[in-house]
C-alpha positions as CSV (number, residue, x, y, z in Angstrom):
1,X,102.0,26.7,263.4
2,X,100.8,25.9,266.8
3,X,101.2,24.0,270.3
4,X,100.3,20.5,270.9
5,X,99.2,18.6,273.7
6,X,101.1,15.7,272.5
7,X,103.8,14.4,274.7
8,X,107.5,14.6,273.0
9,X,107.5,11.2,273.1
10,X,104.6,10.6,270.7
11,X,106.3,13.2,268.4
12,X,109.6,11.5,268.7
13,X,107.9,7.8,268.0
14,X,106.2,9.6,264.6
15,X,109.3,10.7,263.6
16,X,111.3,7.3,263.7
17,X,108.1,5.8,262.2
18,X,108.4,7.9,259.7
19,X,112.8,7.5,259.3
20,X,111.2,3.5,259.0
21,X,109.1,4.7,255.7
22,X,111.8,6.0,254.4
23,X,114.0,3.4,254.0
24,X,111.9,1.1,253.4
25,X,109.7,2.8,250.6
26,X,113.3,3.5,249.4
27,X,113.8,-0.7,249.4
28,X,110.4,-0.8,248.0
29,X,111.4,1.3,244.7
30,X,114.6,-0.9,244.5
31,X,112.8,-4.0,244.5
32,X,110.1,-2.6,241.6
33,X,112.4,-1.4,239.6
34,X,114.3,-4.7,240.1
35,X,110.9,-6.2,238.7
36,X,110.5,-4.0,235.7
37,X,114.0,-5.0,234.3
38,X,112.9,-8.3,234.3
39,X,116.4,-10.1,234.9
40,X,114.8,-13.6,233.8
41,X,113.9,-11.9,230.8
42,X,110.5,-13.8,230.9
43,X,107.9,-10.7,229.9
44,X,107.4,-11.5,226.2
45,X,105.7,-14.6,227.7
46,X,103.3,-12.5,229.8
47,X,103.1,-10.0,227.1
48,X,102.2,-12.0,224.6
49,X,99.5,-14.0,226.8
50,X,97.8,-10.6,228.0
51,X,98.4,-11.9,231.5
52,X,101.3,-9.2,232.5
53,X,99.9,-7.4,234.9
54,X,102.4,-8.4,237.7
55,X,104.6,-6.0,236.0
56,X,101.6,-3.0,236.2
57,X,101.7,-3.5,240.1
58,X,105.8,-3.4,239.9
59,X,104.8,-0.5,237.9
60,X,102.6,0.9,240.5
61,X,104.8,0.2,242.9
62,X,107.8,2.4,241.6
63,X,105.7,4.9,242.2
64,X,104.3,4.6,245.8
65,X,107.4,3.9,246.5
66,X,109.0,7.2,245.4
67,X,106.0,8.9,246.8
68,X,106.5,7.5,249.8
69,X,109.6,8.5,250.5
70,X,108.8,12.2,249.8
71,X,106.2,11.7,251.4
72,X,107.4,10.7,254.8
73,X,109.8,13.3,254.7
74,X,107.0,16.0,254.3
75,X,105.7,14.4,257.2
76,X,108.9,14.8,259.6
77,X,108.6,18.2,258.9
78,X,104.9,18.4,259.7
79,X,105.4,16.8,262.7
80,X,108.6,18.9,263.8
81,X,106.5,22.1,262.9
82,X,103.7,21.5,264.8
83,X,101.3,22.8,261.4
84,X,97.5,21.4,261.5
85,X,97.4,22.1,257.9
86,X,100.4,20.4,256.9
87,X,99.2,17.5,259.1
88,X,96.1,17.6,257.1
89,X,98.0,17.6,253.7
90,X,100.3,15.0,254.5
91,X,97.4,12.8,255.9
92,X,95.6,13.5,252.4
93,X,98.4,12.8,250.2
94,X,99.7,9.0,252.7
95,X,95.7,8.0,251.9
96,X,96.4,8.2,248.2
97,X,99.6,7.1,248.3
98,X,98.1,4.2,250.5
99,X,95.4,3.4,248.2
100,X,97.9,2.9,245.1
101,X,100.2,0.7,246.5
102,X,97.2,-1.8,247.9
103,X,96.1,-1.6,244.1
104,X,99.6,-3.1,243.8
105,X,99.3,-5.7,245.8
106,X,96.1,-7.0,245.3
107,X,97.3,-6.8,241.3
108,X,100.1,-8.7,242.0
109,X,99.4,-11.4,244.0
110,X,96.2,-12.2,242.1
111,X,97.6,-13.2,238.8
112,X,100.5,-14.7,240.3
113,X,97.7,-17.2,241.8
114,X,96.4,-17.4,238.1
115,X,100.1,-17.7,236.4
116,X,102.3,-19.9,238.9
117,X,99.3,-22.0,239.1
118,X,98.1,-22.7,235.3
119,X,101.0,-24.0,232.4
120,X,98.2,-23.4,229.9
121,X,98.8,-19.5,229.4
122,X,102.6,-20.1,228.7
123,X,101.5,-23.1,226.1
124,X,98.5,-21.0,224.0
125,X,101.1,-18.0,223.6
126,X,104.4,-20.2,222.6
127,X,102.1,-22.7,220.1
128,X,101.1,-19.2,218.9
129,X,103.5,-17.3,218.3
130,X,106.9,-19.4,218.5
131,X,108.7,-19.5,214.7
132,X,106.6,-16.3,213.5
133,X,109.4,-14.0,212.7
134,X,106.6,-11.9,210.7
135,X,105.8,-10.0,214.1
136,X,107.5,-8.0,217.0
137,X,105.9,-10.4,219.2
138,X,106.6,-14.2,217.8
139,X,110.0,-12.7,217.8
140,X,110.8,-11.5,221.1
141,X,108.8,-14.8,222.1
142,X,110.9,-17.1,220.0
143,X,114.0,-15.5,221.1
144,X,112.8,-16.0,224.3
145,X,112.5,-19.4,224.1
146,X,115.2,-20.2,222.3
147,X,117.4,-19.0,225.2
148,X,115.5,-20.6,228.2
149,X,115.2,-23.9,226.5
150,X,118.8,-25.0,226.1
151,X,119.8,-22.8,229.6
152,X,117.0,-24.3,232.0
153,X,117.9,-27.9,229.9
154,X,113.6,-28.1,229.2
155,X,111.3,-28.1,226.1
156,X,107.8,-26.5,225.5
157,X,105.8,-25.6,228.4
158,X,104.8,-29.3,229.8
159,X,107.4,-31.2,227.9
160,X,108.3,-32.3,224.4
161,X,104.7,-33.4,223.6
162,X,103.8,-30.2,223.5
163,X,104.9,-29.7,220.1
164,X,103.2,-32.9,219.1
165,X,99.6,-32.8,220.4
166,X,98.5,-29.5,219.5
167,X,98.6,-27.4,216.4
168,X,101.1,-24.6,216.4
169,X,102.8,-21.6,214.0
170,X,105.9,-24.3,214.4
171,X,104.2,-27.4,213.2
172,X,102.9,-25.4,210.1
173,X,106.5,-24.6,209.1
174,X,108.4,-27.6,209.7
175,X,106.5,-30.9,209.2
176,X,106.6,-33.4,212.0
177,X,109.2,-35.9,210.5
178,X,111.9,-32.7,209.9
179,X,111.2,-31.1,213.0
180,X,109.1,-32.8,215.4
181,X,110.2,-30.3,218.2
182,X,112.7,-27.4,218.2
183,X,116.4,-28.4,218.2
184,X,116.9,-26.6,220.8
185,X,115.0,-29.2,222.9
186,X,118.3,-31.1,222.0
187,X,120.5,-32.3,224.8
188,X,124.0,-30.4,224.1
189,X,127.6,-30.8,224.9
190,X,129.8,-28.8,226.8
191,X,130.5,-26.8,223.6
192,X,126.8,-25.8,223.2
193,X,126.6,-28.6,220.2
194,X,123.6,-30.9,219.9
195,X,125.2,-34.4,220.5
196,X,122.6,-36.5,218.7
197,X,120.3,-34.9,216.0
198,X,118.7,-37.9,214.7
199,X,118.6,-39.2,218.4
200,X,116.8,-36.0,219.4
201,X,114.5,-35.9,216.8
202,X,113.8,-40.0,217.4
203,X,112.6,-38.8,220.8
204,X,116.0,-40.7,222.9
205,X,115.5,-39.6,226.7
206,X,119.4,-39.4,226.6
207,X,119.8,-36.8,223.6
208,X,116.1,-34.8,224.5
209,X,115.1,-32.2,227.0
210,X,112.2,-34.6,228.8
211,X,110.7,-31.8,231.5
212,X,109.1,-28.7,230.3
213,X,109.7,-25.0,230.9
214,X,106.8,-24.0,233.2
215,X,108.7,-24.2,236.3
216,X,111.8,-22.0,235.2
217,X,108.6,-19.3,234.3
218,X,106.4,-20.2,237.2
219,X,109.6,-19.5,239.5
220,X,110.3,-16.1,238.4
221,X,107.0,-14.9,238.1
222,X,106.3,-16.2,241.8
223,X,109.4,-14.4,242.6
224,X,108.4,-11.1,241.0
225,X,104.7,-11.0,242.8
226,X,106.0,-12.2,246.1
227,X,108.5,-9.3,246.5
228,X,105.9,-6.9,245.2
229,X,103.0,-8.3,247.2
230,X,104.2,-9.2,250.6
231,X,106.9,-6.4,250.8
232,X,104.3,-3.7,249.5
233,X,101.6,-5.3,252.5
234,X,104.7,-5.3,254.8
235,X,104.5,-1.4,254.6
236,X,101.1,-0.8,254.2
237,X,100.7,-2.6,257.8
238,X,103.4,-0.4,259.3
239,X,102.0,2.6,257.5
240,X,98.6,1.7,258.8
241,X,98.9,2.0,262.7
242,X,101.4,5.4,261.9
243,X,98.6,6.7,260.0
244,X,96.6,6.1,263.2
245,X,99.1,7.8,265.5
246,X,99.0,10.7,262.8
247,X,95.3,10.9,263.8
248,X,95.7,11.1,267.2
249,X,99.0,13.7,267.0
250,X,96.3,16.1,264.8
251,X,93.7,16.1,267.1
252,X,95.9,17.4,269.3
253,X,97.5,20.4,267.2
């Protein structure tokens, strides 16, 4: 421990910089792990696709998040004792911390640019895999499907005509006359009961599911990077110009 030339007030504006961390890293882990349990339920889609690494930077971000709580409050205490070697230590372990959680980011919002943006990843994977009960994966994607079709009233990723133009693990079960799409592209009643089969599969705007699925999945996706991205930048900013005033506090312990 030793003296600084510091005034108290630069001490006492590290220390409420440092309360701000806190809480906010503690908002930060709330909103990964928000992420991670995925409440639209839409990561088979990204799984299946390879393209899920907006959940590695929610991952990531769990993390920093937790670290940077602890690590704020290590540095209250650095700060209050007046330690050049716990200044040092807590510098050290805030730049790796730091480093992490703009890995997050930068993960984040960069494949939400790719995913929001392009309907074709959510088409190859559902053609794919949709009606293969053989694997883990053309389940949890079918089962997937099968719920957001009929909820978000949509069919395939563009529309209906997905099912028709492009060869799929669906078309090779059920021939295009029996099946030309899913049923559960059919409009339903109140009661969850299709209203017109042969309507449906005839194609009838009033008993078929016309707009496809992309948006429901773009939408949640966008959600998931945006609260990852711009809340994770949010802190790194604020932790950026405290990390300076750290600087300057250690040069004069």
């Amino acid at each position: 421990m030793g003296e600084t030339t510091a005034s108290p007030g630069i001490k006492a504006l590290l220390i409420f910089g440092k309360l701000i961390v806190i809480f906010a890293s503690l908002a930060l882990f709330a909103v990964s792990v928000w992420v991670v349990t995925d409440p639209s339920g839409v990561y088979p889609a990204l799984g299946a696709s390879g393209k899920d690494d907006v959940f590695a930077g929610a991952w990531i971000s769990v993390f920093t998040g937790f670290a940077f709580f602890c690590a704020a409050i290590f540095g209250i205490v650095a700060v209050l004792s007046e330690s050049r070697s716990m200044m040092i230590t807590y510098l050290v372990l805030m730049l790796i911390i730091y480093i992490f959680e703009c890995a997050s980011c930068i993960t984040a919002i960069t494949h939400r640019d790719y995913l929001v943006s392009n309907p074709k990843f959510l088409k190859v994977q559902m053609l794919q895999f949709y009606g293969d009960e053989s694997s883990n994966q053309g389940r949890d994607v079918t089962n997937l499907w099968n719920r957001v079709m009929p909820e978000e009233n949509c069919c395939g990723s563009i529309g209906p005509t997905d099912w028709i133009k492009y060869t799929s693990f669906f078309r090779s079960v059920f021939n295009e006359t029996a099946a030309p799409w899913p049923f559960q592209c059919c409009k339903r009643n109140i009661n969850a009961e299709i209203i017109d089969q042969v309507g449906c599969k005839a194609g009838h705007r009033d008993f078929l599911y016309q707009k496809g699925c992309f948006e429901f999945f773009s939408a949640a996706i966008n959600s998931y990077a945006l609260a990852i991205a711009w809340y994770g930048f949010a802190i790194l900013m604020w932790t950026f110009f405290l990390l300076l005033l750290d600087m300057y506090y250690l040069t004069t312990l």
